[in-house]
C-alpha positions as CSV (number, residue, x, y, z in Angstrom):
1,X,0.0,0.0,0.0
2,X,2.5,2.7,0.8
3,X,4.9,1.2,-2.0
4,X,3.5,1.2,-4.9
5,X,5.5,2.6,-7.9
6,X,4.7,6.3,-8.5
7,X,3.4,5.5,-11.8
8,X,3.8,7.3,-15.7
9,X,5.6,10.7,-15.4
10,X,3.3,13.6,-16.6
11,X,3.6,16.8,-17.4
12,X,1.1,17.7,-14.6
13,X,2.8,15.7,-12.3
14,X,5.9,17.2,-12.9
15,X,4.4,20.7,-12.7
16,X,2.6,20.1,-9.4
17,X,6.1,18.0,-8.2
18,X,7.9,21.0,-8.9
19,X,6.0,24.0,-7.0
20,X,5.7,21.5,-4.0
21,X,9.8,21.3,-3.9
22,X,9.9,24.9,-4.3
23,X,7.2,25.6,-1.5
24,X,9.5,22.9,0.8
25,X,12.5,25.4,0.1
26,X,10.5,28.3,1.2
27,X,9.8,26.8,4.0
28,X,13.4,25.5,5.2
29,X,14.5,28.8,4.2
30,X,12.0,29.9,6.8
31,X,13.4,27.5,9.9
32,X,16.5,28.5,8.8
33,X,15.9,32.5,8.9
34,X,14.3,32.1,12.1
35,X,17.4,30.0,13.7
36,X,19.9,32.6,12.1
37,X,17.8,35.2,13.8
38,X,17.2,33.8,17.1
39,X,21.5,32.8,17.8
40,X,22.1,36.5,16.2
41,X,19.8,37.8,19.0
42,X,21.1,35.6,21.4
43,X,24.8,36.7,20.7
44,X,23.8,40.4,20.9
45,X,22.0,40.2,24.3
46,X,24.8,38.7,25.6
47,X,27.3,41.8,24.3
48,X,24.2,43.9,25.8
49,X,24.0,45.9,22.1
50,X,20.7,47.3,21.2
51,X,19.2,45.7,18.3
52,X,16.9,47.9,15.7
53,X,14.2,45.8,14.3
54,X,13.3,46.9,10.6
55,X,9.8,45.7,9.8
56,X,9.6,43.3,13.1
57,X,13.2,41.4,12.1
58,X,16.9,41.7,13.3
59,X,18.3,40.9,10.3
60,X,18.8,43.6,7.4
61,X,16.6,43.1,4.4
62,X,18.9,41.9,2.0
63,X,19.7,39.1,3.8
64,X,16.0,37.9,3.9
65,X,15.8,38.5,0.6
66,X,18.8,35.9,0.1
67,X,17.6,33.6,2.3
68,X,14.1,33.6,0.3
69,X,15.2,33.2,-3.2
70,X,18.1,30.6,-2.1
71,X,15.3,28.7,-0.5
72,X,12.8,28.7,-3.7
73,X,15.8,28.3,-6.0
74,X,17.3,25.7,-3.6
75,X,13.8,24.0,-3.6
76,X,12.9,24.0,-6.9
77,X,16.4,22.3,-7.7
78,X,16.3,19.6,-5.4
79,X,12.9,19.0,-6.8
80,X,13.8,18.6,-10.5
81,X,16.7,16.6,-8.8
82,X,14.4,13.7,-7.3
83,X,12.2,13.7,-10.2
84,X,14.9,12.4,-12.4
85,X,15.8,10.0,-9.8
86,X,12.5,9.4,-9.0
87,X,10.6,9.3,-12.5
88,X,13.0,8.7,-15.0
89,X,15.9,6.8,-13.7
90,X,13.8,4.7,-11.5
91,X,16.1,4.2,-8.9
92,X,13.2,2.7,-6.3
93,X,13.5,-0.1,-9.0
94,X,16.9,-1.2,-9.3
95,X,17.2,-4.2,-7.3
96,X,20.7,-5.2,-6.2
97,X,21.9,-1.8,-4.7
């Protein structure tokens, strides 16, 4: 029941495969902003420096931004990544590994 083989690759499939990778990316990039941000604000209440918060965030903006489009970019990689493994090579298949 939980294995079966993922079936013919569409283009549908791919499309939907895709913008869930990229969302997953987003959301790492998320966990990964907000654990950059809370050591950062860590390390500075323990120097006792004042930090300004710019929109409700520590960091500056262009390091969100960063972190946001290496996530999607990241995700949407990783994700045409595993669908060749996945769909096209078949690797769940290969017996003997």
């Amino acid at each position: 029941m939980f294995f079966r083989p993922p079936g013919e690759p569409t283009k549908f499939k791919k499309v939907i495969y895709l913008i869930a990778a990229t969302i997953l990316g987003l959301l790492l990039s998320f966990l990964v902003h907000a654990f950059i941000e809370i050591n950062y604000l860590h390390w500075m209440a323990s120097r006792d420096i004042l930090v300004s918060l710019s929109g409700g965030c520590a960091l500056t903006l262009w390091l969100q931004i960063i972190l946001w489009i290496s996530g999607a970019v990241g995700g949407f990689f990783l994700g045409r990544f595993w669908w060749r493994k996945i769909y096209i090579e078949k690797v769940w298949a290969q017996k003997g590994r």
